[in-house]
LODO-926597 format. One record per atom (N, C-alpha, C, O): chain; atom name; x, y, z; residue in one letter. Coordinates in Angstrom, 3 decimals. Layout:
REM LODO-926597
<"A" "CA" <X Y Z> "a">,
...
REM end
This chain:
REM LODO-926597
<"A" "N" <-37.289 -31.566 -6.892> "x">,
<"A" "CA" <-36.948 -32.842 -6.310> "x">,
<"A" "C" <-35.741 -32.656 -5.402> "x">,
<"A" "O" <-35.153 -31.576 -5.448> "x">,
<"A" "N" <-35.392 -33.446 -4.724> "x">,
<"A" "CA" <-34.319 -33.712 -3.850> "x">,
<"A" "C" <-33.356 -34.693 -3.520> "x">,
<"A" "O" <-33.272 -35.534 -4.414> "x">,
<"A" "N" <-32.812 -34.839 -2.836> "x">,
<"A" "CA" <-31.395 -35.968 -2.376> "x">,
<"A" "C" <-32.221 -37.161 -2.045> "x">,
<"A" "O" <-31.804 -38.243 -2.457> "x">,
<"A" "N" <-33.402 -37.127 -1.319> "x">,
<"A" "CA" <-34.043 -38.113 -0.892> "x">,
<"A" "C" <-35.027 -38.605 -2.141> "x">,
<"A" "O" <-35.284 -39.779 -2.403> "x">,
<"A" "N" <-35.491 -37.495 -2.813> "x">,
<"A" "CA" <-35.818 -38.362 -4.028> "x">,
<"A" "C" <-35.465 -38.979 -5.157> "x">,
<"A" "O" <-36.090 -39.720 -5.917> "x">,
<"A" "N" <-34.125 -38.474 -5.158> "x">,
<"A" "CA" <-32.783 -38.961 -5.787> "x">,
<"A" "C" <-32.566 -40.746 -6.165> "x">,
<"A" "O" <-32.494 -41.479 -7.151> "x">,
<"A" "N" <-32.510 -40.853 -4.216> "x">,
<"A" "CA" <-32.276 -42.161 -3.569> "x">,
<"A" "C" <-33.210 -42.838 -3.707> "x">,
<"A" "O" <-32.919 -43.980 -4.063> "x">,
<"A" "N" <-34.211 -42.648 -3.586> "x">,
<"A" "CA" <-35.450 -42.889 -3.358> "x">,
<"A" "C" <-36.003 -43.816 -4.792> "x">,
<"A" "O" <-36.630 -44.873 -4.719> "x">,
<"A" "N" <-35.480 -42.933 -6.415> "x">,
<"A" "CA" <-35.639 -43.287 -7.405> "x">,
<"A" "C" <-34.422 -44.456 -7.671> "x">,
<"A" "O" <-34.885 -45.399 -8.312> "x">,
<"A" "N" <-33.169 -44.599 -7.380> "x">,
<"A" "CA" <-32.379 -45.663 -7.491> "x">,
<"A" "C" <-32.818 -46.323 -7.142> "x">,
<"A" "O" <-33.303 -47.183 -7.878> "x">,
<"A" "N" <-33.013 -46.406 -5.173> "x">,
<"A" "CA" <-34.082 -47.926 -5.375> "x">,
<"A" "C" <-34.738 -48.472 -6.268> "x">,
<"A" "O" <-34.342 -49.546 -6.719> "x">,
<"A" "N" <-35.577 -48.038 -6.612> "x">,
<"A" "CA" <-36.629 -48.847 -7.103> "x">,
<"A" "C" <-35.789 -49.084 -8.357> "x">,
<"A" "O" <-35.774 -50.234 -8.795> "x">,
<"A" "N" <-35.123 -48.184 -8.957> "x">,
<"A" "CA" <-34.742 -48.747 -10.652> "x">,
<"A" "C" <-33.778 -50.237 -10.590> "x">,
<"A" "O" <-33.725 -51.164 -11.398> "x">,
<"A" "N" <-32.822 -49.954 -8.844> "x">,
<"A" "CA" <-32.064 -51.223 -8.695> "x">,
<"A" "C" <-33.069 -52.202 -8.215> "x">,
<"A" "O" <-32.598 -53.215 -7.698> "x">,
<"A" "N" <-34.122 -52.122 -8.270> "x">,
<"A" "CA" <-35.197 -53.547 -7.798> "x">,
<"A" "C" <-35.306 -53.489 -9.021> "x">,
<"A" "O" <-34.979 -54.648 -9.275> "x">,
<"A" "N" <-35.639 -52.758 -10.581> "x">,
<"A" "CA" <-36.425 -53.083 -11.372> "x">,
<"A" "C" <-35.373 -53.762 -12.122> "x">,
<"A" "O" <-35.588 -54.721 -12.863> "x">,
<"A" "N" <-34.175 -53.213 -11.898> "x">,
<"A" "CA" <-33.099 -54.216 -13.104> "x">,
<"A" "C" <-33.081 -55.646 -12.692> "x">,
<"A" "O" <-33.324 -56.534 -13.509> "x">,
<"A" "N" <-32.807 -55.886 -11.479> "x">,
<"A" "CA" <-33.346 -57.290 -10.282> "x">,
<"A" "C" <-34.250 -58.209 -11.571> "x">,
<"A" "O" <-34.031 -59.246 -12.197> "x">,
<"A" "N" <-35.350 -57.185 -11.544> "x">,
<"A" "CA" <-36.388 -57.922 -12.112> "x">,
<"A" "C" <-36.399 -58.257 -13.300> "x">,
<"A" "O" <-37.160 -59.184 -13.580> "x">,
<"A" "N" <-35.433 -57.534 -14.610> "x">,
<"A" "CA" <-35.687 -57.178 -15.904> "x">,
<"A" "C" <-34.217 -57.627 -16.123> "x">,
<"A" "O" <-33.326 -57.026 -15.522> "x">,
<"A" "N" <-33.859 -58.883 -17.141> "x">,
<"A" "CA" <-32.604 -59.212 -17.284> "x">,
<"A" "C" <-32.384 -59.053 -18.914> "x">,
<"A" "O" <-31.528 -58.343 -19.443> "x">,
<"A" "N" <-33.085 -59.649 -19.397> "x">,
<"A" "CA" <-33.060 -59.159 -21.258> "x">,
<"A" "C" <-32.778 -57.425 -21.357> "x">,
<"A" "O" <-33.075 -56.340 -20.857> "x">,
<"A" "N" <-31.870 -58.181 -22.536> "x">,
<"A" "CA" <-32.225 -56.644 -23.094> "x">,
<"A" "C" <-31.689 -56.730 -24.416> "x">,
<"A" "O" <-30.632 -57.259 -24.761> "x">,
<"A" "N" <-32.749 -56.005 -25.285> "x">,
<"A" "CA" <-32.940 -56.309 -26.886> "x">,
<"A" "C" <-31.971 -55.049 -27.243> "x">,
<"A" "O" <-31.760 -53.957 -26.714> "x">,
<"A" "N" <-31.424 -55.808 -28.536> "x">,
<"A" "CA" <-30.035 -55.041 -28.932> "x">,
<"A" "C" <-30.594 -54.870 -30.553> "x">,
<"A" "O" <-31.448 -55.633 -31.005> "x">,
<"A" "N" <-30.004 -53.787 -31.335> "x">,
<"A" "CA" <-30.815 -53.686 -32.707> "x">,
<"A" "C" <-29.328 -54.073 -33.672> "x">,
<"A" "O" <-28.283 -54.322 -33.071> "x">,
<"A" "N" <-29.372 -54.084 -34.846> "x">,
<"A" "CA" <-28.534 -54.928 -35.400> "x">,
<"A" "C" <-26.696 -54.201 -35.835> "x">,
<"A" "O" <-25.716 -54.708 -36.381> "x">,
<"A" "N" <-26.920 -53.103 -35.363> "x">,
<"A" "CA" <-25.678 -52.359 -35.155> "x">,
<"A" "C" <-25.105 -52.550 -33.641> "x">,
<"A" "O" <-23.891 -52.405 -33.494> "x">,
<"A" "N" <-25.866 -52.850 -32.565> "x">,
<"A" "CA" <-25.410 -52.809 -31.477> "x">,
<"A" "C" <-25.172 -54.979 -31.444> "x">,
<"A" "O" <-24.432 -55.590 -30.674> "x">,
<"A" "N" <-25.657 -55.306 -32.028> "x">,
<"A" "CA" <-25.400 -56.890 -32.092> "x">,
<"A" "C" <-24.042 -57.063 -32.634> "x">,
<"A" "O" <-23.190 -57.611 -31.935> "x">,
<"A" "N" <-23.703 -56.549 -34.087> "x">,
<"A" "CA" <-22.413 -56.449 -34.625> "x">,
<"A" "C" <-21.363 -56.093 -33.836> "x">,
<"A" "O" <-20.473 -56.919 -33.635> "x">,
<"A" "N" <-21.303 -54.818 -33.271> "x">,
<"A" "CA" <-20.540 -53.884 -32.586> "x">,
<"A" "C" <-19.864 -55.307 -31.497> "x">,
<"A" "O" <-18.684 -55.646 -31.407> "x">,
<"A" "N" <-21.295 -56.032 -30.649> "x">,
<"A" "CA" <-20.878 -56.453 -29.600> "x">,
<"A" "C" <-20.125 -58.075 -30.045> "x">,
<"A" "O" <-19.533 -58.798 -29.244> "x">,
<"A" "N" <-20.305 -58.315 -31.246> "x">,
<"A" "CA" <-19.612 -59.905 -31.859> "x">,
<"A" "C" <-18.355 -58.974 -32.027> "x">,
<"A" "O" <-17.307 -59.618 -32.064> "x">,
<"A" "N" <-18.260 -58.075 -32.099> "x">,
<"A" "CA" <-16.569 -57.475 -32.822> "x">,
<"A" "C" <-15.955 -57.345 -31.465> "x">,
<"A" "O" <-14.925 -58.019 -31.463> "x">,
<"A" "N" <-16.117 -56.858 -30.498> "x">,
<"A" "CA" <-15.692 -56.725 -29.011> "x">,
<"A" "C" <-15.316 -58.396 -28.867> "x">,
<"A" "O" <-14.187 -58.887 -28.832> "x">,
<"A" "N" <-16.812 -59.200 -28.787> "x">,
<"A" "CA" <-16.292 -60.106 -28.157> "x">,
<"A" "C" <-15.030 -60.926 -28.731> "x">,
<"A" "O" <-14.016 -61.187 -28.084> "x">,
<"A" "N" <-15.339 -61.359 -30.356> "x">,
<"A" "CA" <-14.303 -62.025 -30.414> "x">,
<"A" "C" <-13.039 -61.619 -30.304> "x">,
<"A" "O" <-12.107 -62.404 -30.132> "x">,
<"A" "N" <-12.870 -59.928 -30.425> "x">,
<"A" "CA" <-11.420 -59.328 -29.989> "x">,
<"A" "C" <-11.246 -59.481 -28.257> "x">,
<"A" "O" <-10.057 -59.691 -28.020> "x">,
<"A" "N" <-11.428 -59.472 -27.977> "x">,
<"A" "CA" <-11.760 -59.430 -26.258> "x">,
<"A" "C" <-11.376 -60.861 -25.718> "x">,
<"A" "O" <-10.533 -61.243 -24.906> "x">,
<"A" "N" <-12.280 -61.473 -26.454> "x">,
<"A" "CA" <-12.509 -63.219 -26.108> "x">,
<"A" "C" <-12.918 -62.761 -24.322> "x">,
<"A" "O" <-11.978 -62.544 -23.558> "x">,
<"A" "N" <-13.800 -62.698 -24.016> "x">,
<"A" "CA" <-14.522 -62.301 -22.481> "x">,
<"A" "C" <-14.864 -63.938 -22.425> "x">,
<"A" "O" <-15.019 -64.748 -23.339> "x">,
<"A" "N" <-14.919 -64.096 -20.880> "x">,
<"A" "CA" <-15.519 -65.792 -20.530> "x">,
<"A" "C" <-17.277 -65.076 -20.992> "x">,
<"A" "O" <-18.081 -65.974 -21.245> "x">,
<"A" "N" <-17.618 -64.215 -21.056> "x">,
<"A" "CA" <-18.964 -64.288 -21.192> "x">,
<"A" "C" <-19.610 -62.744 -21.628> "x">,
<"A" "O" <-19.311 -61.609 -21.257> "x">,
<"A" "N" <-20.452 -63.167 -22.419> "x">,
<"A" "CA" <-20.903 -61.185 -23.361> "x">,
<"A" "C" <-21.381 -60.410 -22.327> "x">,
<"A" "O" <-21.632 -59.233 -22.586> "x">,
<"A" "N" <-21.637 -61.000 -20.729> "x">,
<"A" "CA" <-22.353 -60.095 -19.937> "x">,
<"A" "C" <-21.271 -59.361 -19.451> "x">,
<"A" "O" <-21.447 -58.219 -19.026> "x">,
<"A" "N" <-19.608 -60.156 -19.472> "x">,
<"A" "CA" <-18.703 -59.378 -18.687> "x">,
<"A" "C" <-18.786 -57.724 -19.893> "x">,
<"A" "O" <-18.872 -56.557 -19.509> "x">,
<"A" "N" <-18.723 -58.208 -21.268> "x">,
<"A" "CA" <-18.521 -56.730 -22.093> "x">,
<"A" "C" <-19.425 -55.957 -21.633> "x">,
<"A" "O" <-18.992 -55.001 -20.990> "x">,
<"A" "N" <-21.050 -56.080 -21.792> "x">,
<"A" "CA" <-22.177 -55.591 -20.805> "x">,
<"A" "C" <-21.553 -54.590 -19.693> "x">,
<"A" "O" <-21.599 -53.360 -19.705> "x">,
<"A" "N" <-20.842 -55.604 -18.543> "x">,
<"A" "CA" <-20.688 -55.032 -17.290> "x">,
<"A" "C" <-19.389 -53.709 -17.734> "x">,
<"A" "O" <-19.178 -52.714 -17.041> "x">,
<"A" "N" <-18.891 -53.939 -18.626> "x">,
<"A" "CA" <-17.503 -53.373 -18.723> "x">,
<"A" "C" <-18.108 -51.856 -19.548> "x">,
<"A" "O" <-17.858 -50.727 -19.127> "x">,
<"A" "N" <-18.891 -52.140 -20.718> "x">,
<"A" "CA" <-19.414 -50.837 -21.121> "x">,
<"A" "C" <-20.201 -49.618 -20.192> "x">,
<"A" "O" <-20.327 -48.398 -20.301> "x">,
<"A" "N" <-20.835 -51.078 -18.831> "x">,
<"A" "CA" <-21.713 -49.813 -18.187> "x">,
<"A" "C" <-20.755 -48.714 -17.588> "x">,
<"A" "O" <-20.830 -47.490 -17.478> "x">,
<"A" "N" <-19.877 -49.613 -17.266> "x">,
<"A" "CA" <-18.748 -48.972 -16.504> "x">,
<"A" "C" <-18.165 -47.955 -16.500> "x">,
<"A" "O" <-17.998 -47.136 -15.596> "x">,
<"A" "N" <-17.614 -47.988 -18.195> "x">,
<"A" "CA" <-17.253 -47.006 -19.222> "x">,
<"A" "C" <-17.994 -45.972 -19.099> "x">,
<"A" "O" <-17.548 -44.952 -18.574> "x">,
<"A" "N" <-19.301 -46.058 -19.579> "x">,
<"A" "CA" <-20.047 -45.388 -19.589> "x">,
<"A" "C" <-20.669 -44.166 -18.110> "x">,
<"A" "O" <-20.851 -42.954 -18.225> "x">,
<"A" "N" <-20.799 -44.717 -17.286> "x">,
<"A" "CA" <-20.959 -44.069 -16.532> "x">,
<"A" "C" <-19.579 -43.370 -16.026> "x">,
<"A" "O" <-19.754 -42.189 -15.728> "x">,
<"A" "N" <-18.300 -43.818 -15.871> "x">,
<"A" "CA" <-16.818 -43.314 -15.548> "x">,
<"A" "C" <-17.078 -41.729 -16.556> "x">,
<"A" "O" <-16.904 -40.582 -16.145> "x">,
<"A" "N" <-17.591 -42.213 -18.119> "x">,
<"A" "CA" <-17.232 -40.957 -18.736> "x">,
<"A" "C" <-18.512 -39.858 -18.635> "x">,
<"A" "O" <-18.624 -38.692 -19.015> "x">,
<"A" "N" <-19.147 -40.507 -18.151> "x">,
<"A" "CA" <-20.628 -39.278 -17.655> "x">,
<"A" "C" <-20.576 -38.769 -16.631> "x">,
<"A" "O" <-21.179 -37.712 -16.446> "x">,
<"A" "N" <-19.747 -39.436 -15.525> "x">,
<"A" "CA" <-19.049 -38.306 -14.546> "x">,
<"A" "C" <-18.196 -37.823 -14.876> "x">,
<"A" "O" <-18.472 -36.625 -14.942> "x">,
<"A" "N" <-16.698 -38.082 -15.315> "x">,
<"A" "CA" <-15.948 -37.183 -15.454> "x">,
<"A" "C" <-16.536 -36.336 -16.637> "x">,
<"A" "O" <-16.122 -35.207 -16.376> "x">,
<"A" "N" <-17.155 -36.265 -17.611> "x">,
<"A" "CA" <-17.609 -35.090 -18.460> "x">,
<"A" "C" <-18.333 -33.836 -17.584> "x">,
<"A" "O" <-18.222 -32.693 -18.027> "x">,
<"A" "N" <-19.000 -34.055 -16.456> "x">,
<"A" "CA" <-20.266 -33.456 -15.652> "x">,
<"A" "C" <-21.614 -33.675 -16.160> "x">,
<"A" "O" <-22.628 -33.182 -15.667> "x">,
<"A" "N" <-21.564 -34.511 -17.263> "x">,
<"A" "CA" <-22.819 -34.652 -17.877> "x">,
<"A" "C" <-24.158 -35.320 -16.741> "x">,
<"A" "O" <-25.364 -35.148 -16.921> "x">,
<"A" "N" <-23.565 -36.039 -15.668> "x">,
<"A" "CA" <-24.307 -36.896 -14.935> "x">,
<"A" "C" <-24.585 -35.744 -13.756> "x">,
<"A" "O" <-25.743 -35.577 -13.372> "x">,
<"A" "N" <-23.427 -34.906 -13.160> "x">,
<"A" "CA" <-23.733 -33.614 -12.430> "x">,
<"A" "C" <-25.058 -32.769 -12.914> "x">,
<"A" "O" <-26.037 -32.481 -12.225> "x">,
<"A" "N" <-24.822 -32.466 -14.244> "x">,
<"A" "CA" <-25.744 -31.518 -15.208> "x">,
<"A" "C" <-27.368 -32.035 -14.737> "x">,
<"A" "O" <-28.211 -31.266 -14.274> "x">,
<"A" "N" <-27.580 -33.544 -14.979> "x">,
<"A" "CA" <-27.984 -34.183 -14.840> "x">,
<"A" "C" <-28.900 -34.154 -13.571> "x">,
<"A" "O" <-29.955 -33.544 -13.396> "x">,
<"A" "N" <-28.455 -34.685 -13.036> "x">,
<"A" "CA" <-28.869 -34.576 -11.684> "x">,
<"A" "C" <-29.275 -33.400 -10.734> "x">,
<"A" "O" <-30.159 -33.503 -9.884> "x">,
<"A" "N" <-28.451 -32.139 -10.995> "x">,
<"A" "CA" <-28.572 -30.812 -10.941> "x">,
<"A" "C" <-30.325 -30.519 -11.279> "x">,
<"A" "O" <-31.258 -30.107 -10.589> "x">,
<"A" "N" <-30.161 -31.050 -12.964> "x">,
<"A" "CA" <-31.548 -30.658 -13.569> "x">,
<"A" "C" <-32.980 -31.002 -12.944> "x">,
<"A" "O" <-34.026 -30.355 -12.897> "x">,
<"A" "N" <-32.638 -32.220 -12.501> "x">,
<"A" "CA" <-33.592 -32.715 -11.908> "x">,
<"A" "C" <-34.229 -32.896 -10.809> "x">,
<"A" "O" <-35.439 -32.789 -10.610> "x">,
<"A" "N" <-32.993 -33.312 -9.740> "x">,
<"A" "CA" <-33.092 -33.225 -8.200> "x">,
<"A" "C" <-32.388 -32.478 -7.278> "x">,
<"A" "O" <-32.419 -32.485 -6.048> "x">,
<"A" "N" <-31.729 -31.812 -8.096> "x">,
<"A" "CA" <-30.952 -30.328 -7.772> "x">,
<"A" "C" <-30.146 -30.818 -6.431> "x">,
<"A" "O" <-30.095 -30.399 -5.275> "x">,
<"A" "N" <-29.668 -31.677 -6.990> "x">,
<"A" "CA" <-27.855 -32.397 -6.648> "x">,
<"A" "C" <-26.732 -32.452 -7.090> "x">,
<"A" "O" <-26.628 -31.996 -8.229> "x">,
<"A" "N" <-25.685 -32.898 -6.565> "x">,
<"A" "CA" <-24.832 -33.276 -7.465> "x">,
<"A" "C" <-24.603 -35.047 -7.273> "x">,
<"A" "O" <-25.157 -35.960 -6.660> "x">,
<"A" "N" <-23.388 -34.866 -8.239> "x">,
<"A" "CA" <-23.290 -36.521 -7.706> "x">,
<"A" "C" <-22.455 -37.294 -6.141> "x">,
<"A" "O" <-22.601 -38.385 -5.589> "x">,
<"A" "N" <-21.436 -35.899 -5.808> "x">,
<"A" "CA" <-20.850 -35.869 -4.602> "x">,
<"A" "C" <-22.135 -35.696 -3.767> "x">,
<"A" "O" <-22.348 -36.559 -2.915> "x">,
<"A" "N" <-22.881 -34.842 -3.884> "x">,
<"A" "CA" <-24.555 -34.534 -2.710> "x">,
<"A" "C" <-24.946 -36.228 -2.309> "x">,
<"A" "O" <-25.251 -36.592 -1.173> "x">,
<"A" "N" <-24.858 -37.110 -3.484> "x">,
<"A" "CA" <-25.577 -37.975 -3.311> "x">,
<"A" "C" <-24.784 -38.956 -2.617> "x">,
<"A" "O" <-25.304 -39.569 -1.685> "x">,
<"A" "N" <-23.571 -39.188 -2.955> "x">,
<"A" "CA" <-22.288 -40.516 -2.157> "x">,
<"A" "C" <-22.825 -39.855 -1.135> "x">,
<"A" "O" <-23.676 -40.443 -0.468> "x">,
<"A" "N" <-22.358 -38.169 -0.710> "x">,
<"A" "CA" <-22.205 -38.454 0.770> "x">,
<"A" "C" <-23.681 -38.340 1.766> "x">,
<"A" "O" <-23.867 -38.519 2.969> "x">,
<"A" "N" <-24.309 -38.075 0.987> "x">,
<"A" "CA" <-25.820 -38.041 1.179> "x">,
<"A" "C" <-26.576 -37.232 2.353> "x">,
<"A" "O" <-27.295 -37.440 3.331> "x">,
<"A" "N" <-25.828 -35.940 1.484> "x">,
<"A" "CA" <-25.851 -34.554 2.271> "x">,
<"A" "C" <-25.992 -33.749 1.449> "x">,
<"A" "O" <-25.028 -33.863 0.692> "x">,
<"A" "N" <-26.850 -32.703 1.005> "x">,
<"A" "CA" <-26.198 -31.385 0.013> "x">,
<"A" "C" <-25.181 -30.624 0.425> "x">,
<"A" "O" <-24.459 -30.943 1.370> "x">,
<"A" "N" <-25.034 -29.438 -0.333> "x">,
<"A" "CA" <-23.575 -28.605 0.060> "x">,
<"A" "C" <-23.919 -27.973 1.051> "x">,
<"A" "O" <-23.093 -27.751 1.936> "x">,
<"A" "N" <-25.331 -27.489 1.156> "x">,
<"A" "CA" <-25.411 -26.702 2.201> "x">,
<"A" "C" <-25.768 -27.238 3.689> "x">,
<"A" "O" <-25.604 -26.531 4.684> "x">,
<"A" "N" <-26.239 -28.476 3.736> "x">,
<"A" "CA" <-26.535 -28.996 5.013> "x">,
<"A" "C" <-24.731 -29.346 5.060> "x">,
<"A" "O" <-24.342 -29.223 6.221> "x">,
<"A" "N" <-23.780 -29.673 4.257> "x">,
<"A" "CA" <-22.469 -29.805 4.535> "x">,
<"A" "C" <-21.996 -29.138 5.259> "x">,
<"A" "O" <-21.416 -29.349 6.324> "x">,
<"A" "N" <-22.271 -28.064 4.583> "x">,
<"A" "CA" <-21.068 -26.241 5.274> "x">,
<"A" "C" <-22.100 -25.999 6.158> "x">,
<"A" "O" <-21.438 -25.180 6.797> "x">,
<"A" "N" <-23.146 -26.011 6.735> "x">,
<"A" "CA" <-24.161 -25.600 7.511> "x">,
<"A" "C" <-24.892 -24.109 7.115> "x">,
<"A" "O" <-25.512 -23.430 7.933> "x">,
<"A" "N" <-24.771 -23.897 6.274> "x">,
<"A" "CA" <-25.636 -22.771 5.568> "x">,
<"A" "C" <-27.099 -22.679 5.759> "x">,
<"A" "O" <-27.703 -21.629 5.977> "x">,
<"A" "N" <-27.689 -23.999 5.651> "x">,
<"A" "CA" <-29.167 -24.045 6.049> "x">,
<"A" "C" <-29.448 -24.340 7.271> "x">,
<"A" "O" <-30.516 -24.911 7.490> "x">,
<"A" "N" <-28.664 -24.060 8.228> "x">,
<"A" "CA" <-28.559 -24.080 9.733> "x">,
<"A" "C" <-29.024 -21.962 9.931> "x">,
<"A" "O" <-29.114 -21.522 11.077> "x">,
<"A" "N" <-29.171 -21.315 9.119> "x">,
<"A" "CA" <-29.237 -19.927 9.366> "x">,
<"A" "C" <-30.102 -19.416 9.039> "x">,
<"A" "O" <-30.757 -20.360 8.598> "x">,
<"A" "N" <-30.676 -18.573 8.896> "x">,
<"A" "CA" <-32.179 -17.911 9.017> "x">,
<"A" "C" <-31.801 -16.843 7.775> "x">,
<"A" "O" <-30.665 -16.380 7.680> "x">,
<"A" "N" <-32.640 -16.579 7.042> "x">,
<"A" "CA" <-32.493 -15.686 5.716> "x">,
<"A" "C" <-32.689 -14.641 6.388> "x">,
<"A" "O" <-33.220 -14.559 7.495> "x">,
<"A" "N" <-32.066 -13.421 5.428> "x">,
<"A" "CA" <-31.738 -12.193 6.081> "x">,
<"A" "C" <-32.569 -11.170 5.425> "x">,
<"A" "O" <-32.832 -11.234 4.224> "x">,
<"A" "N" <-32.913 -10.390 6.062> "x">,
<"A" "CA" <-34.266 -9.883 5.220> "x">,
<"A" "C" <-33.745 -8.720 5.127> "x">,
<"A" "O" <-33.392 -7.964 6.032> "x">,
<"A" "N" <-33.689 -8.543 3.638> "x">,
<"A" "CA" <-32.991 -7.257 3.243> "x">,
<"A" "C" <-33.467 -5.825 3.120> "x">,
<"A" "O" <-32.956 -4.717 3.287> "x">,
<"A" "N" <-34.381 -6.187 2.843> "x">,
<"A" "CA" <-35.354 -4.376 3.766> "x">,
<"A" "C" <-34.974 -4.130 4.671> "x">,
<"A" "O" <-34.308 -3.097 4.610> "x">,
<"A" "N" <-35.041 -4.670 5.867> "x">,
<"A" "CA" <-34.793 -4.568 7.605> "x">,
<"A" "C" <-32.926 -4.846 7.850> "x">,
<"A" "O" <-32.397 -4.570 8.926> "x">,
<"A" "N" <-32.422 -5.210 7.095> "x">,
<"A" "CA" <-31.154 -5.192 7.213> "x">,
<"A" "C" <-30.098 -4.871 8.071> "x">,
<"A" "O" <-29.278 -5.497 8.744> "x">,
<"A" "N" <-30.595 -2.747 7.650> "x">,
<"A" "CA" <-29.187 -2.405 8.466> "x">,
<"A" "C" <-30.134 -0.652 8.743> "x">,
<"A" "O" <-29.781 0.482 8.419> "x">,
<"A" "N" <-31.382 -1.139 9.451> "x">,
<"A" "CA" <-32.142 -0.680 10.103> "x">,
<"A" "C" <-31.702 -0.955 11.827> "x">,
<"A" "O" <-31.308 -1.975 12.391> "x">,
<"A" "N" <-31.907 0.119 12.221> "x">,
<"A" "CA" <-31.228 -0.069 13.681> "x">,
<"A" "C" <-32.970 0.565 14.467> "x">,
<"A" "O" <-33.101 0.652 15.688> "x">,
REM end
């Protein structure tokens, strides 16, 4: 896969959240989130929602887990994708012709 299929897959998942607003919680993650809120007191349980994704993703980049990630799959990183370039169209590396190492240093 690639940078463009990368992008390509956010779309659609940011149309599908668009579409898909529930989301079923099991009875440890219900507790967890009454203990937040009433310590918290948030105007609303979606702000804790917004605040965990947050968390969550802050600590899946800085771990590299989301690099790892992405690496595995679309053989990016997460910088490849902001600037929406790989490293090598960056530095221009894939601007050069592979060097054929038989013929090398044949004159």
């Amino acid at each position: 896969m690639s940078l463009d299929d990368l992008t390509e897959d956010v779309e659609q998942r940011y149309a599908d959240i668009e579409a898909e607003q529930a989301v079923s919680l099991d009875r440890e993650t219900r507790n967890e989130l009454a203990l937040l809120e009433a310590a918290l007191d948030p105007e609303d349980t979606d702000e804790l929602v917004r605040r965990a994704i947050h968390l969550l993703f802050q600590t899946t980049v800085d771990s590299g887990k989301l690099d790892f990630q992405l690496r595995s799959t679309y053989d990016v990183t997460y910088d490849e994708y902001l600037s929406g370039m790989t490293f090598e169209e960056m530095t221009g590396a894939d601007q050069y012709p592979t060097m054929d190492d038989e013929r090398r240093y044949q004159f």
